[in-house]
PLY file of the C-alpha trace (Angstrom):
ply
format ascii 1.0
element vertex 343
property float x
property float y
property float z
element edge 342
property int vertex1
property int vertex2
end_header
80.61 84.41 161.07
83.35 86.65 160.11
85.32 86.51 157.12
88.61 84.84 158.76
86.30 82.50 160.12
84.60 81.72 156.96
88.43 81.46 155.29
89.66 78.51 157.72
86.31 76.80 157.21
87.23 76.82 153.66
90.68 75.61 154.18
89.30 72.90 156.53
87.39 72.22 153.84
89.94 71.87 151.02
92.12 69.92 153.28
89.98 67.43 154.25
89.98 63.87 152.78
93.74 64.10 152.46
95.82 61.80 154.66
93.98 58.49 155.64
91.23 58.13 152.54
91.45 55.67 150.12
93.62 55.67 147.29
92.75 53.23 145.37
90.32 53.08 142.35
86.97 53.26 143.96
88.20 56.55 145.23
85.94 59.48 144.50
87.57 61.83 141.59
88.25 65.12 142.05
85.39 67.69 140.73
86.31 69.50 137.90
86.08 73.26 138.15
85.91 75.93 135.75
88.51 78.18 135.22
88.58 81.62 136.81
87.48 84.39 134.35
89.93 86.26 133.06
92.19 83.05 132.46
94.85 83.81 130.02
96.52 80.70 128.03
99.66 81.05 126.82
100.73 82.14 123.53
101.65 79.23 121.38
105.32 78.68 119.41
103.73 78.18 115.95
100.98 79.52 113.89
98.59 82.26 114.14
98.19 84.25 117.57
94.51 83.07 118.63
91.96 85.44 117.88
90.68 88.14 120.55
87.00 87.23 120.37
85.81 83.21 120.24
83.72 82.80 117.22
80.11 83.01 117.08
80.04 85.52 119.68
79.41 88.25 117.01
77.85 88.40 113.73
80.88 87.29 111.21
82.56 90.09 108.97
81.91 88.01 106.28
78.43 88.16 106.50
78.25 91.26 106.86
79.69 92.15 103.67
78.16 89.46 102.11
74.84 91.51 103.04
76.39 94.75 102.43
76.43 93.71 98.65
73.12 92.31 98.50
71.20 95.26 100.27
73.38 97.34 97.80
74.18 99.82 100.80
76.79 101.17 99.28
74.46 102.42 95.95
71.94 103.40 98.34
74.17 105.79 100.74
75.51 107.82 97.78
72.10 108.36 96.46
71.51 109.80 99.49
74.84 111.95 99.04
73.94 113.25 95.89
70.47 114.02 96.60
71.43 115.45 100.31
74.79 116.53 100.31
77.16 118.43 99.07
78.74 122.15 99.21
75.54 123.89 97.42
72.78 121.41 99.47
70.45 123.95 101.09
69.96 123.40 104.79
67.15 122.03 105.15
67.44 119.23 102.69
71.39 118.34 104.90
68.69 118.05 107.82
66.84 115.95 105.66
70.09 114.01 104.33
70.78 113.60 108.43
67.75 112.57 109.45
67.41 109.81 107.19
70.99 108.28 107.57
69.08 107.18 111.08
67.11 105.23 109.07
70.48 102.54 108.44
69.85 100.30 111.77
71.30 96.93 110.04
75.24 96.45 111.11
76.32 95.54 107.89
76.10 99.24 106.58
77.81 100.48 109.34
80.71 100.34 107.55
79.64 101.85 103.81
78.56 104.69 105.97
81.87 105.43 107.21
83.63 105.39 104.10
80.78 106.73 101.34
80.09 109.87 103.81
83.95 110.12 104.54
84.82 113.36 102.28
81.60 114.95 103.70
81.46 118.06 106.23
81.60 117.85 109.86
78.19 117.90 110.37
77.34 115.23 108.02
80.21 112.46 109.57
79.62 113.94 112.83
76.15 112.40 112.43
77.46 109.44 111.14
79.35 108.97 114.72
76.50 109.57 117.01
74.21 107.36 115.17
76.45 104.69 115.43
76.69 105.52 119.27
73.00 104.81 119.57
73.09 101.57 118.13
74.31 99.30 120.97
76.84 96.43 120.82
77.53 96.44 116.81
77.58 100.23 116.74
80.21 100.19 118.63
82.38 97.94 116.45
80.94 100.67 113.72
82.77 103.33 115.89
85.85 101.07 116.41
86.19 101.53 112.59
86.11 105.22 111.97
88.25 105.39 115.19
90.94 102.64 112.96
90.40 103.67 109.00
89.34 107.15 109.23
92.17 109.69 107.74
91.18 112.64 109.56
92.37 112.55 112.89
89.90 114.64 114.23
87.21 112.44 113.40
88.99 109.07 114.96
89.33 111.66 118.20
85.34 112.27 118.38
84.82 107.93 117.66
86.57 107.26 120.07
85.24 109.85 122.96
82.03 107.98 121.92
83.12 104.47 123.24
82.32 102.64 125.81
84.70 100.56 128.30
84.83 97.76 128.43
84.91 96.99 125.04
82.38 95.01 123.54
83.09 91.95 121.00
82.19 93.69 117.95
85.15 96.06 119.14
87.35 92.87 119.70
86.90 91.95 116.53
87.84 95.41 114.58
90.67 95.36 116.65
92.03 92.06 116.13
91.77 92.38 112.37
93.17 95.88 112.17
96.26 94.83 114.37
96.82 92.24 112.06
96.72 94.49 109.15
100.10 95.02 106.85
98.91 98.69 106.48
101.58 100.26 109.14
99.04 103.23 109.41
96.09 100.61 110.58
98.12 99.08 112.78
98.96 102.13 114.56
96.07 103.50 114.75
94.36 100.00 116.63
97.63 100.09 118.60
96.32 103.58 119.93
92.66 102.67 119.93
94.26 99.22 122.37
96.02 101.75 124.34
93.30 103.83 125.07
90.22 101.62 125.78
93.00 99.54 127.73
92.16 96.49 125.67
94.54 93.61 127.84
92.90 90.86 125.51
95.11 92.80 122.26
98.73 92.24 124.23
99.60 88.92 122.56
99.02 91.03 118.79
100.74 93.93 119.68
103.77 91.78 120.30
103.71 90.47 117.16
103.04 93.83 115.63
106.00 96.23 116.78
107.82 94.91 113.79
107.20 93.94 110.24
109.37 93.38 107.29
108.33 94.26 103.88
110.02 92.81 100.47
111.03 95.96 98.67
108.84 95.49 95.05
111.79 97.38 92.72
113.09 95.37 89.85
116.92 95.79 89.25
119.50 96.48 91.57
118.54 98.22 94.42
122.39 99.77 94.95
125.79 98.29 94.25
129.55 99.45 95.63
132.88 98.59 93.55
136.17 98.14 94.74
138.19 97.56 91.87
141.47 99.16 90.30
141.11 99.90 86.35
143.97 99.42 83.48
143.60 100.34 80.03
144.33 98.34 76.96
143.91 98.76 73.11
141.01 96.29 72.73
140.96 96.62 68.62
142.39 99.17 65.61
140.20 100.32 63.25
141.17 101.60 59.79
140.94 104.74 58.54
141.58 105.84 55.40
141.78 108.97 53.56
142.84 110.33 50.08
146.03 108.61 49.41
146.68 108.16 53.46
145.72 104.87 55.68
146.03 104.93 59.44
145.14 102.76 62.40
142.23 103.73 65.15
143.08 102.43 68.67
139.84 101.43 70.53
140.72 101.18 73.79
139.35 98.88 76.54
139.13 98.76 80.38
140.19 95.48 82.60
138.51 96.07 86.08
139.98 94.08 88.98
138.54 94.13 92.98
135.09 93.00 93.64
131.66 94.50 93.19
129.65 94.15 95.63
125.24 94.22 94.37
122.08 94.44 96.28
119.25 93.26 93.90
116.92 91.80 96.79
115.96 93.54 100.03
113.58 93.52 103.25
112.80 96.64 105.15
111.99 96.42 109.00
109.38 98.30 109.55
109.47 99.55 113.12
105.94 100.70 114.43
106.51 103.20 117.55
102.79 103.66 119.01
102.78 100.05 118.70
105.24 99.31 120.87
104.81 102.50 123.30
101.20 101.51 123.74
102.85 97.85 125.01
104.89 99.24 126.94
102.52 101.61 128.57
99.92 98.93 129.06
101.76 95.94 130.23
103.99 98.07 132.74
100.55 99.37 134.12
98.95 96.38 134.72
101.47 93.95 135.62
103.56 96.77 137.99
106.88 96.35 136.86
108.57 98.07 133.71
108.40 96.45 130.41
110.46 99.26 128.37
113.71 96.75 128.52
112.12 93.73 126.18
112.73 96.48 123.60
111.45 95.57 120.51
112.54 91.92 120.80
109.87 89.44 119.83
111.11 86.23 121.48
111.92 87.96 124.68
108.04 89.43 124.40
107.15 86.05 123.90
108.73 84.34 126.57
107.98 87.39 129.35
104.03 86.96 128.28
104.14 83.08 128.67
106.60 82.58 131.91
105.55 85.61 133.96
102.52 87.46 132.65
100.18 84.66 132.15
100.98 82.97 135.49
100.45 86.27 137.73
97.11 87.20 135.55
95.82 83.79 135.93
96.82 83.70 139.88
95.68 87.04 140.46
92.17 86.15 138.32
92.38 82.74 140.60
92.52 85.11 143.86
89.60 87.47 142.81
87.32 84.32 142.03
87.99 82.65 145.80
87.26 86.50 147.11
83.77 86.72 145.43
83.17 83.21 146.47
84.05 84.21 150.07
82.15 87.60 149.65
78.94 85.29 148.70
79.48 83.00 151.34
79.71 85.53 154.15
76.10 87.09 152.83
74.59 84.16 152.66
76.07 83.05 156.27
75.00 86.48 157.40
71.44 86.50 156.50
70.71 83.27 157.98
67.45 84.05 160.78
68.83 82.81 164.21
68.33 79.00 164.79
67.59 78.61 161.30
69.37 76.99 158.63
71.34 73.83 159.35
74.21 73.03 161.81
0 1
1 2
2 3
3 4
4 5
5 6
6 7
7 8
8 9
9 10
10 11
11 12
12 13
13 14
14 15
15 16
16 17
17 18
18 19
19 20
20 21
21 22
22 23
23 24
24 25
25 26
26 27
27 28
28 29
29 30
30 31
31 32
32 33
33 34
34 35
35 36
36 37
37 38
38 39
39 40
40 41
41 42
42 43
43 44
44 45
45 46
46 47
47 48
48 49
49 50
50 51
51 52
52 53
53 54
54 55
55 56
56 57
57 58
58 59
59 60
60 61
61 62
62 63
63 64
64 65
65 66
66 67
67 68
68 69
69 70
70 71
71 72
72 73
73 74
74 75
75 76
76 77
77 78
78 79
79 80
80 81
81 82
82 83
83 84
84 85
85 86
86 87
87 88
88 89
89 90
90 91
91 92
92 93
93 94
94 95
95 96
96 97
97 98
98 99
99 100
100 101
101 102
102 103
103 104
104 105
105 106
106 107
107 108
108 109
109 110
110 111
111 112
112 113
113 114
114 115
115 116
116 117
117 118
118 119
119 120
120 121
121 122
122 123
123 124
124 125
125 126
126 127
127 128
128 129
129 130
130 131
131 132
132 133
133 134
134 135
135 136
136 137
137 138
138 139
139 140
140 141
141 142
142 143
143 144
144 145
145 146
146 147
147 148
148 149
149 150
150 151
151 152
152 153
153 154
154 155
155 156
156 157
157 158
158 159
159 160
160 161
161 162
162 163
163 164
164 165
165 166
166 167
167 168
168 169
169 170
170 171
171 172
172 173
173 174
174 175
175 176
176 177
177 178
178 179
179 180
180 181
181 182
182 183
183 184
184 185
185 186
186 187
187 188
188 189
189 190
190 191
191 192
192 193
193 194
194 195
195 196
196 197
197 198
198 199
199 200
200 201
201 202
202 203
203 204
204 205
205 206
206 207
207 208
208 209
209 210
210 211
211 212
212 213
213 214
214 215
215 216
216 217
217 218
218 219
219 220
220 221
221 222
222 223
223 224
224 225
225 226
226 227
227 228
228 229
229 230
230 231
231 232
232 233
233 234
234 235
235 236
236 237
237 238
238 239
239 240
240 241
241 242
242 243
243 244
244 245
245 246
246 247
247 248
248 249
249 250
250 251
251 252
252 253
253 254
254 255
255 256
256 257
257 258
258 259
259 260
260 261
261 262
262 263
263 264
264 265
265 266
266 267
267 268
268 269
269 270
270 271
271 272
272 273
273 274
274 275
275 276
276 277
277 278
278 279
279 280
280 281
281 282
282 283
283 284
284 285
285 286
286 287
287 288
288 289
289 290
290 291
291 292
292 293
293 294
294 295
295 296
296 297
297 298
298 299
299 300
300 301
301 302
302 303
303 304
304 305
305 306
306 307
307 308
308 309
309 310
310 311
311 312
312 313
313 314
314 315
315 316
316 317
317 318
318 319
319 320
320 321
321 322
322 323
323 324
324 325
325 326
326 327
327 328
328 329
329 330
330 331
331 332
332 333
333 334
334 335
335 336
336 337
337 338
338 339
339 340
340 341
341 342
């Protein structure tokens, strides 16, 4: 059986029990089917944008600190610094120090790692990177970090040559907290990371993340402009007196008329430009039309992502599901042994 073939049996199939059957109540209901993977739901009008990764999936951050703390990992990894490390460690004890950084396999100091060993030399963070490489699933999420937090640049280059694609969940989950950071330099950063590892599951946070406003902290007025005309007046006299002489003092005074005009209160936009160029770049890819006119507007990001995007992912995830379906089908049809198998 070919694969048309094997289509209009399906379609026979779907359309039968249409006209004709019974509609009543003691008709047979419907069979519920699971959705297609890759199922998008729409972004919601209020609240928090969901989360990337469903929980349980992955061990909980706050665990993992939780653990941090108690295993003192922190303590133990600049004991090893001191004792290791350094600019006047001989060599062999740094290939001592590097060796035994292997020897942190638990995910929760994955993290105190990255930032305890962070002001070391290349070799020593270098080391850092490809031991987190070898540790599967949560090393990864390890890597997401230094690719996210680290301040050299050079070292988020080599984290991220180390990652895998697709991401995995503990990736997800770096991601989706470090897009939702207020630090504009995190959120950049993940925006890039997103970009790169073509992360689709991070579009609904990097809408929300091309701009931010910030309260500006100063006390006092922040500026002020005047528009006023001044006259001078003799406010008061003061006496003055000298030897066998009085006088009078004029203080004068000033009468200002206009208006003043005073900022004491602000909010600064904050717009964040890999942000929104990694949107741009990833939703124009994917969905095959350009994106770079939504601009940075939010609502019109919003709307686009609910009335077209969603639809044509969840259509085009629909379409993929029926094909492997079919695909299955036409092995299993074709690997039937002649006369075999029922009618």
């Amino acid at each position: 059986m070919n694969a048309r073939s094997l289509l209009l049996l399906v379609m026979i199939l779907l359309g039968a029990g249409g006209a004709g059957q019974d509609e009543g109540p003691d008709a047979a209901a419907p069979l519920a089917c699971k959705p297609p993977a890759g199922t998008l739901a729409p972004i919601p009008a209020t609240g928090r944008v969901p989360p990337m990764v469903e929980t349980g999936e992955t061990l909980p951050e706050d665990l993992l600190r939780h653990r941090a703390r108690v295993r003192k990992y922190a303590q133990q990894i600049r004991a090893l610094r001191r004792e290791c490390f350094g600019s006047h460690a001989e060599k062999a004890r740094r290939a001592e120090g590097i060796r035994r950084l292997k020897e942190f396999t638990d995910p929760a100091a994955f993290r105190p790692l990255i930032r305890e060993l962070a002001g070391e030399n290349d070799d020593v963070r270098l080391a850092v990177l490809d031991h987190l490489a070898s540790r599967g699933e949560e090393g990864q999420g390890g890597l997401a970090f230094a690719a996210i937090y680290q301040g050299d640049a050079a070292i988020r280059n080599e984290a991220t040559t180390r990652m895998v694609t697709p991401p995995t969940a503990a990736v997800l989950v770096v991601l989706d907290e470090a897009l939702r950071s207020p630090v504009h330099e995190v959120a950049n950063n993940a925006g890039s990371l997103a970009g790169t590892l073509n992360v689709l599951e991070a579009i609904p946070l990097l809408i929300f993340g091309q701009v931010t406003t910030d309260r500006v902290a100063r006390q006092g007025d922040l500026a002020w402009i005047a528009v006023q005309t001044q006259t001078a007046y003799v406010q008061r006299l003061e006496a003055v007196t000298g030897s066998g002489a009085g006088a009078y003092q004029p203080v004068m005074g000033i009468v200002n008329e206009g208006s003043v005009l005073r900022i004491v209160d602000a909010v600064a936009y904050f717009y964040r430009t890999e942000v929104h160029r990694v949107l741009v770049g990833m939703t124009t890819a994917d969905w095959g039309h350009c994106t770079e006119d939504l601009g940075y507007d939010m609502y019109a990001w919003w709307k686009w992502y609910n009335e077209v995007y969603v639809p044509f992912k969840n259509e085009k995830a629909a379409i993929e599901a029926l094909a492997g379906e079919l695909a299955e089908a036409g092995d299993s049809v074709s690997q039937t042994p002649p006369g075999g198998g029922p009618p």
